[in-house]
LOTORRO-749846 format. One record per residue: y, z, x of N, C-alpha, C in turn. Coordinates in steps of 0.1 Angstrom, whole numbers, padded with zeros to 4 digits, always signed. Last residue first. Example, Ala and Ser with C-alpha at 12.3 -4.5 7.8 and 13.67 -1.06 7.14 Angstrom:
% residues 2
-0022+0071+0128-0011+0071+0137+0000+0079+0129 -0057+0078+0132-0045+0078+0123-0033+0078+0132 
//
This chain:
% residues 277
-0169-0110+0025-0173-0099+0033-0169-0097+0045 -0171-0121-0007-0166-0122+0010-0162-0108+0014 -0188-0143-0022-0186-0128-0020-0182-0127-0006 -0190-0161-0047-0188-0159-0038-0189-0149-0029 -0214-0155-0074-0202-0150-0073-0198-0159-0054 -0240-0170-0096-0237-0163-0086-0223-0166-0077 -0235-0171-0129-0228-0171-0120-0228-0168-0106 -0250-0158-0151-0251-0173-0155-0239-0174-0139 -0260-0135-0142-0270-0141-0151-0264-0156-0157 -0243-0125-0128-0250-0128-0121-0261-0137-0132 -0223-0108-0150-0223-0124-0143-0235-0129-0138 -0220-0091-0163-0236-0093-0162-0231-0108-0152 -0198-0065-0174-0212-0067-0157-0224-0074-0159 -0191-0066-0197-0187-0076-0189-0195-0078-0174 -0199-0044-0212-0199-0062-0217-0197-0073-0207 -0193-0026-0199-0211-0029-0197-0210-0042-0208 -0166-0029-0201-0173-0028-0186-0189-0032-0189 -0166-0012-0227-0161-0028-0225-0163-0035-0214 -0182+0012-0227-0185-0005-0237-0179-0016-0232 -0161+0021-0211-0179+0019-0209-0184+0012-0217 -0135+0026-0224-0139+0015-0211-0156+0013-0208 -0146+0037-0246-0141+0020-0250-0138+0015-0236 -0153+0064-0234-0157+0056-0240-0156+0041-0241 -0124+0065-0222-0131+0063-0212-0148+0058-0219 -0111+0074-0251-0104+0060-0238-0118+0061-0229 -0125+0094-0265-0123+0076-0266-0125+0067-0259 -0116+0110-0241-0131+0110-0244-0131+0090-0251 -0092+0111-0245-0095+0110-0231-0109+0102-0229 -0081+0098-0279-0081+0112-0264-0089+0107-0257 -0078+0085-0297-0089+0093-0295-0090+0101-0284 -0054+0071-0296-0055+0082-0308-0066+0090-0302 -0055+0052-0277-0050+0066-0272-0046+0076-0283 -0073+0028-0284-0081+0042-0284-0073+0052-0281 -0075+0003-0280-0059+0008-0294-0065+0024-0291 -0061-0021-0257-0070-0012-0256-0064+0003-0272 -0064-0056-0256-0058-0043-0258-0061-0034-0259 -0075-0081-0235-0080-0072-0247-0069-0059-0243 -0079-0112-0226-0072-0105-0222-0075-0092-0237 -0100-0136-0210-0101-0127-0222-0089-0118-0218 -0090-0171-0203-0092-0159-0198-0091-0149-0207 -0080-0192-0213-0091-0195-0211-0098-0183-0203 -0063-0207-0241-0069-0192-0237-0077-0199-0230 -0041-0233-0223-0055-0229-0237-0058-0214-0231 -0016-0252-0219-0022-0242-0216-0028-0239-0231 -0014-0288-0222-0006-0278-0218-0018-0266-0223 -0040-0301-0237-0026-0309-0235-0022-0290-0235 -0065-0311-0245-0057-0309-0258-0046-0306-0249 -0088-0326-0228-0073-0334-0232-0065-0327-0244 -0098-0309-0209-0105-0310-0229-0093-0320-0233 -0085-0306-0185-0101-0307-0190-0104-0312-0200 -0061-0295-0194-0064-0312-0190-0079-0312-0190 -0072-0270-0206-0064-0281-0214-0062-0294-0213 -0083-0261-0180-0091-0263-0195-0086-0272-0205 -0060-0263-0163-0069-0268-0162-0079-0271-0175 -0043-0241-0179-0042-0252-0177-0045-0262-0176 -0058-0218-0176-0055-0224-0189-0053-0236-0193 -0059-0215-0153-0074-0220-0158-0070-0220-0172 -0037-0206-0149-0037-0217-0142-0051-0226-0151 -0034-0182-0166-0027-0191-0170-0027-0210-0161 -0041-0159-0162-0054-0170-0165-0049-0183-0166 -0016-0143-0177-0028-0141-0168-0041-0151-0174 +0014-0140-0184+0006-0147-0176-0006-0149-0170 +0012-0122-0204+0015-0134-0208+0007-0144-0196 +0007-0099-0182+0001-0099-0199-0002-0115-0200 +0030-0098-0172+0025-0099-0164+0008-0102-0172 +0050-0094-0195+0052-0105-0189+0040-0106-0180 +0038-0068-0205+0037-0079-0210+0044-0093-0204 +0044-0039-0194+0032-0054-0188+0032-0064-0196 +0059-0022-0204+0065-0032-0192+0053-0040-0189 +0034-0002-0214+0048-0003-0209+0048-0015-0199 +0010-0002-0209+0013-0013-0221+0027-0010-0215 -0013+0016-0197-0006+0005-0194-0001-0004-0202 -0025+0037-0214-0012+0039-0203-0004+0025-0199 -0041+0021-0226-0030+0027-0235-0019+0028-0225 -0053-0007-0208-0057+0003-0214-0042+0013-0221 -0062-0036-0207-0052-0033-0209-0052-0021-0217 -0084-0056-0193-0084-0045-0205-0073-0041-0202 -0099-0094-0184-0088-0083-0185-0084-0071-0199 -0117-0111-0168-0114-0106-0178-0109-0092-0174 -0104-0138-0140-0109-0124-0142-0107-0117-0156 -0088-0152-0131-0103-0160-0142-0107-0148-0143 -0057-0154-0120-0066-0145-0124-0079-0157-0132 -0037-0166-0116-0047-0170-0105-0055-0163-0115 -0015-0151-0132-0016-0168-0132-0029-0174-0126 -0018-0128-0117-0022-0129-0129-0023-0147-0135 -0003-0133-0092-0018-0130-0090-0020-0127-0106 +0022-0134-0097+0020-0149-0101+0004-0146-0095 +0030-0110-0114+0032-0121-0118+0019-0130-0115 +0024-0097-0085+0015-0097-0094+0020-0107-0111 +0052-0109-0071+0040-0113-0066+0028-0109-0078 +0072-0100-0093+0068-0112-0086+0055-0116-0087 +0068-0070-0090+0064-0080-0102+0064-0092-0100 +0072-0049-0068+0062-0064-0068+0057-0071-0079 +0084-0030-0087+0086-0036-0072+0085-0051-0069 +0075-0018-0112+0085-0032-0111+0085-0038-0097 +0046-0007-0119+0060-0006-0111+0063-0022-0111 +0029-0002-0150+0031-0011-0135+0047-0009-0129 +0010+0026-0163+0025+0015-0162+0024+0010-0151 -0023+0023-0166-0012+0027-0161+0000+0015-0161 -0049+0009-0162-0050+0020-0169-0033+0028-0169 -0069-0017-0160-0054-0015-0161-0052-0005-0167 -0096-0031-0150-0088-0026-0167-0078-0019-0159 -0113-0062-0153-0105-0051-0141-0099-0045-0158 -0145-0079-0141-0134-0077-0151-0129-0063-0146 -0160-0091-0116-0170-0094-0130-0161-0088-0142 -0146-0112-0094-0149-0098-0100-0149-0098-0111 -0142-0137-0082-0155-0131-0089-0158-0119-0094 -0122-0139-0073-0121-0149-0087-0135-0139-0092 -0096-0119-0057-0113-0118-0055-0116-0132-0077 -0070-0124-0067-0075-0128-0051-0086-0129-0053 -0063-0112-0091-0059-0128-0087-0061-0137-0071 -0076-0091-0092-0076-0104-0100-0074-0116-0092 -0063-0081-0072-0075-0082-0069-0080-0093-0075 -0034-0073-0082-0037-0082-0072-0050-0086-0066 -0044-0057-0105-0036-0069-0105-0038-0080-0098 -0054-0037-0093-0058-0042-0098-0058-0057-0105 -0025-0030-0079-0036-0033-0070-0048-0039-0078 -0015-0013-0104-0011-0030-0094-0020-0037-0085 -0024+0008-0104-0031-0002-0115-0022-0015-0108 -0016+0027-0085-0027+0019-0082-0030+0012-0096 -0002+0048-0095+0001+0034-0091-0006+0027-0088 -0027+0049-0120-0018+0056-0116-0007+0047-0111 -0056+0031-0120-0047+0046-0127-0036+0047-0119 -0076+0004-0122-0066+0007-0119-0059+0017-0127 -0110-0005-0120-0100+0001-0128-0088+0009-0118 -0131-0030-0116-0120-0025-0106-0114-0021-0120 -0168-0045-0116-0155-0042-0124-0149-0035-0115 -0194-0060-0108-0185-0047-0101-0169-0053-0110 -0216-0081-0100-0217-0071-0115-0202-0056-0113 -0223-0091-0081-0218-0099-0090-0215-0089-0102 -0235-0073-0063-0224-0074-0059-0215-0084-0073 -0254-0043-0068-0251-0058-0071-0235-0066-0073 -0268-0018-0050-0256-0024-0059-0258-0035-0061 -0286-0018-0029-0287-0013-0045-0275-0016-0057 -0265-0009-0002-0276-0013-0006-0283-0008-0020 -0231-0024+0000-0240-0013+0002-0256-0016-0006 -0213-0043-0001-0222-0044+0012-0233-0035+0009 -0197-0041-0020-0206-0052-0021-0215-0054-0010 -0182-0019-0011-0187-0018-0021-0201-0029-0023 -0163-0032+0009-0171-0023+0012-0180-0024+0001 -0146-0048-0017-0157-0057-0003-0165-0048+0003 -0134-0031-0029-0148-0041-0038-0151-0048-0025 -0119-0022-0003-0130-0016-0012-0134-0016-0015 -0101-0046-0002-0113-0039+0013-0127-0032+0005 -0085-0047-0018-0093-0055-0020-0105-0052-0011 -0075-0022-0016-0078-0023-0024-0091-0032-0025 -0060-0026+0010-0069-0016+0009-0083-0017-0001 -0044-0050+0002-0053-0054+0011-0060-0041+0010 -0024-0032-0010-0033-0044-0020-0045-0045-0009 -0014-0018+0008-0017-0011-0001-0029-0022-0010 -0004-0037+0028-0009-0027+0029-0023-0021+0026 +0013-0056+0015+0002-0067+0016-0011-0048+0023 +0037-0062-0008+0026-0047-0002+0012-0048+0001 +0046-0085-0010+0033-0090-0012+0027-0073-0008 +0072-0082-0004+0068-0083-0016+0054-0088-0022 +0081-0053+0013+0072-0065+0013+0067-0069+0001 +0100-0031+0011+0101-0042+0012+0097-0053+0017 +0084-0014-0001+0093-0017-0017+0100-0032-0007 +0051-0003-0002+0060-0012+0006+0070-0019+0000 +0034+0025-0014+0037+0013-0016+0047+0009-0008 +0017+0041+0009+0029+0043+0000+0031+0027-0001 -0022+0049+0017-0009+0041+0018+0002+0040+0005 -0044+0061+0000-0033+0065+0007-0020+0063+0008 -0066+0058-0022-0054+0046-0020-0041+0059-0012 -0094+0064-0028-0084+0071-0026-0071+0062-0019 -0119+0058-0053-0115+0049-0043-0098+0059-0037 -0151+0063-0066-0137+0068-0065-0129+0063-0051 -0174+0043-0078-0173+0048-0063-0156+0044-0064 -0204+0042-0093-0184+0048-0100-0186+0053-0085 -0230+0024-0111-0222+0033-0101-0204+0034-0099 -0236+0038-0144-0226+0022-0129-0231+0039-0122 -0248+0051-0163-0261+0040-0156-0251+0031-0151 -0233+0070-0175-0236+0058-0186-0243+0047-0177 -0232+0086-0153-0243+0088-0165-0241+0080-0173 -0216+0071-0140-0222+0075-0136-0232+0078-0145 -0188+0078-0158-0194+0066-0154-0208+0062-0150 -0187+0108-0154-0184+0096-0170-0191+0087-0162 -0186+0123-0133-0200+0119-0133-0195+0110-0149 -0164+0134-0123-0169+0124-0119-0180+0117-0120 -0142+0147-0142-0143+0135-0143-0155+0127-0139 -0130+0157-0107-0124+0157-0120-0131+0146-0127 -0138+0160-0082-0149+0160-0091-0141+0164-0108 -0119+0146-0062-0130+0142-0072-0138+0144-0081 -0084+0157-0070-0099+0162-0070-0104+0151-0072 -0061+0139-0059-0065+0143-0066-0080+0145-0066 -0054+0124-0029-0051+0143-0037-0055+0149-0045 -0042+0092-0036-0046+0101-0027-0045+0114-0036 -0047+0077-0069-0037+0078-0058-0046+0088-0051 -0073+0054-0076-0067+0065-0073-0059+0068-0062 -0096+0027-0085-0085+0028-0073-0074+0040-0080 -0132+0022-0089-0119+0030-0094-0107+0033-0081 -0155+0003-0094-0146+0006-0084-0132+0015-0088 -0184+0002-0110-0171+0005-0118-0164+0011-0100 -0214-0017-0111-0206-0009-0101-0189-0008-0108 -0250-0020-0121-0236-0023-0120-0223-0016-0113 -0276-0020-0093-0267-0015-0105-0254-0019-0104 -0297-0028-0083-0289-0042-0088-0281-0035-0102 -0323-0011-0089-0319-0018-0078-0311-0027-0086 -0323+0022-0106-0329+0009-0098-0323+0004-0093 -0323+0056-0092-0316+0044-0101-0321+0028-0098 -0327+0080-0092-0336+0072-0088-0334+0059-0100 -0291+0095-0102-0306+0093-0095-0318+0084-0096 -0264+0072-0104-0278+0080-0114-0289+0080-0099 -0239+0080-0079-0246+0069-0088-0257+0079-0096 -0207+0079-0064-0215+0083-0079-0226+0074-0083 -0188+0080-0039-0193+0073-0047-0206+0075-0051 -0156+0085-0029-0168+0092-0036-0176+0083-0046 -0136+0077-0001-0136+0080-0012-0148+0088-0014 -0112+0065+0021-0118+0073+0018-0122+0075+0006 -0104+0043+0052-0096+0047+0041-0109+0052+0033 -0086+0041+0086-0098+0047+0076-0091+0053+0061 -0076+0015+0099-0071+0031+0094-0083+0032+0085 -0077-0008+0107-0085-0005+0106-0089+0014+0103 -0061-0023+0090-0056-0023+0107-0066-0012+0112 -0071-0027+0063-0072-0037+0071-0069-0037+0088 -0098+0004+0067-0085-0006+0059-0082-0017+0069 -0128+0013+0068-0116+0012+0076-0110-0003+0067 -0144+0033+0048-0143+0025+0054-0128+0018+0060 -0164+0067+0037-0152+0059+0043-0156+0043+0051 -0177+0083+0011-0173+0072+0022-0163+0071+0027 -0199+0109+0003-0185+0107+0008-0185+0095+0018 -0220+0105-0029-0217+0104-0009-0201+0100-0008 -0245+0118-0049-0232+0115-0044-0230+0110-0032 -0266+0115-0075-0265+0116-0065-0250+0110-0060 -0275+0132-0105-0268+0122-0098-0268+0125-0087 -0288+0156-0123-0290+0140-0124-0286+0129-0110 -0263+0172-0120-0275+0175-0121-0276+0165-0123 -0235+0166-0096-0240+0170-0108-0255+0166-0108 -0233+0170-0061-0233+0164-0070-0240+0165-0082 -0225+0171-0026-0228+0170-0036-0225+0168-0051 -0234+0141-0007-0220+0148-0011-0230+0157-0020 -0241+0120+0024-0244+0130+0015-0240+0138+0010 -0219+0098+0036-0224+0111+0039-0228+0117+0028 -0216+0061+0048-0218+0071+0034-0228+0082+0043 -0196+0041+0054-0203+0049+0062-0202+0057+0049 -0194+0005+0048-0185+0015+0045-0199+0027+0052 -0181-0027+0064-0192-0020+0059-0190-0005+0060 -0164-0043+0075-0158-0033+0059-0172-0030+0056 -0149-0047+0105-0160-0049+0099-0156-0038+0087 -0122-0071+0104-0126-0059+0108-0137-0056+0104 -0121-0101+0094-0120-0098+0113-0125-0081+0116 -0117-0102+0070-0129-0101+0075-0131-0098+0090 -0089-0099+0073-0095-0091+0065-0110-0090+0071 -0077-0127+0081-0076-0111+0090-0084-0101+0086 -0089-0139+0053-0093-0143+0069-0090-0131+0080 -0066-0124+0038-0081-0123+0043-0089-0128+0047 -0046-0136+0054-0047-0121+0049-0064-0117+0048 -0050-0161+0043-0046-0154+0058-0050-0142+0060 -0044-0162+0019-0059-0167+0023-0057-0165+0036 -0023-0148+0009-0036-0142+0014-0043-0151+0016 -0005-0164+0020-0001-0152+0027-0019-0146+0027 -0008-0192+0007-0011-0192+0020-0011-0177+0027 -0001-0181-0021-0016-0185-0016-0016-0185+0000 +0030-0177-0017+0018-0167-0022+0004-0167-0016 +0050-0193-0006+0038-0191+0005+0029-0179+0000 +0071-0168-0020+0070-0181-0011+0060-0180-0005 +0064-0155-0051+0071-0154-0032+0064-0164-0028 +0076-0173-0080+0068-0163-0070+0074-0163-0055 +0095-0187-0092+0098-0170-0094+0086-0163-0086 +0084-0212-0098+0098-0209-0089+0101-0199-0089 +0050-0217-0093+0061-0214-0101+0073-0208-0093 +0032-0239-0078+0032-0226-0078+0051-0229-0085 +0012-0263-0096+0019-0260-0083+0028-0247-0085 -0025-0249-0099-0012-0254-0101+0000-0254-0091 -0052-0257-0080-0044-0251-0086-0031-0259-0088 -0080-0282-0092-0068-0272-0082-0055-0268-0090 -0108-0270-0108-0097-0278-0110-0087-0271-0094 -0136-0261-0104-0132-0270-0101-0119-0278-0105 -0134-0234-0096-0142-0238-0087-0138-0260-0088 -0121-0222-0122-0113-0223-0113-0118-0224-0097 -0141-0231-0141-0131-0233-0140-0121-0238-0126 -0174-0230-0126-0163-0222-0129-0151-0231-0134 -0200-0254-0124-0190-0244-0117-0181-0239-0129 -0223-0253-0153-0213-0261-0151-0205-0248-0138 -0259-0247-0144-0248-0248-0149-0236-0251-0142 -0296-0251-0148-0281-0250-0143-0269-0250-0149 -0326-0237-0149-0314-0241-0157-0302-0241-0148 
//
């Protein structure tokens, strides 16, 4: 059986709006072109790890090739072509806060530690985002995972970086947003929400101040769908979901992200992804 490309495989894009940074598209398709120049295959050390599970401490080298660090969680004698929950965290905080939620619902959950200080004057904190995107690329190298099936959750300041993965990586299988967004680089994730084909969760923390960034997301493949279907100017064409669980506490919230992640990890069954490495 075959099927129709993507959306945004075949319309081109729009012409870029008068409130983004200049030369958006051209900064990253540069970026990562430099990106693949360093090798992102990640080094895994045998960690330990809750009953059931197996752990390892990674590292993989960021874009100037600084090593950048994490923990990554999977079910023991897990099969082959598990789905994968990428979690981007600021640096310092314990791993083993937490670390097996994901993990025992059958992803693997590979804790991501985002060093780098955000860059208040680059408006692309081409840095800290490039880290990010390095890490669903380590991730898609390792053996047993499946690279079509890897969701990205963003906490802390790191829910920007989630932002900007959307709207760079087309294939990641959906991102949740767990945190207020800093205003710095609203620009630039602005107009990486416009790029986005990526399904989108919008978890309690993150509702402050995201709604312009909210409004825009998908909005090119909105576009396109609209001239596509001749109904004329922008159509939903990307899932965007509100997350209402911060009555339920912790337990809830990270519940209603494991339902809403194991709805969305299955691309590979109607999409094999690009995948750059």
């Amino acid at each position: 059986m075959q099927f129709d490309l993507p959306i945004v495989e075949l319309a081109p894009a729009a012409p870029p709006a008068t409130d983004e940074p200049s030369g958006f598209d051209d900064f990253w398709a540069r970026t990562l072109v430099r990106s693949r120049e360093v090798e992102v295959t990640p080094d895994l050390e045998p960690a330990l790890a809750p009953l059931g599970l197996i752990a390892d401490d990674v590292s993989f080298p960021g874009l100037d090739g600084r090593p950048v660090r994490g923990r990554l969680v999977r079910p023991a004698n897990a099969v082959v072509g598990l789905p994968t929950i990428v979690e981007l965290r600021e640096a310092g905080g314990p791993f083993e806060t937490d670390v097996a939620r994901f993990a025992r619902a059958g992803f693997a959950h590979f804790t991501v530690e985002i060093e780098r200080e955000d860059d208040l004057g680059d408006p692309f904190n081409r840095d800290v985002f490039t880290d990010a995107l390095r890490a669903v690329q380590a991730m898609r190298t390792v053996p047993g995972i499946d690279p079509s099936r890897m969701a990205v959750i963003g906490t802390g300041r790191c829910a920007a970086s989630v932002v900007a993965i959307a709207g760079v990586l087309h294939d990641t299988a959906c991102v949740v947003v767990d945190a207020p967004l800093v205003g710095a680089h609203r620009d630039a994730l602005v107009a990486a929400a416009r790029r986005a084909t990526t399904p989108l969760l919008v978890g309690p923390g993150g509702e402050p101040g995201f709604g312009e960034i909210e409004a825009a997301w998908g909005a090119h493949s909105g576009e396109a769908l609209g001239a596509m279907t001749q109904q004329g100017g922008s159509v939903e064409a990307v899932e965007r979901v509100r997350d209402a669980s911060a009555s339920a506490g912790t337990g809830g919230r990270t519940a209603r992200q494991i339902e809403w992640v194991l709805a969305h990890t299955h691309q590979s069954e109607y999409f094999v992804p690009r995948v750059l490495n």
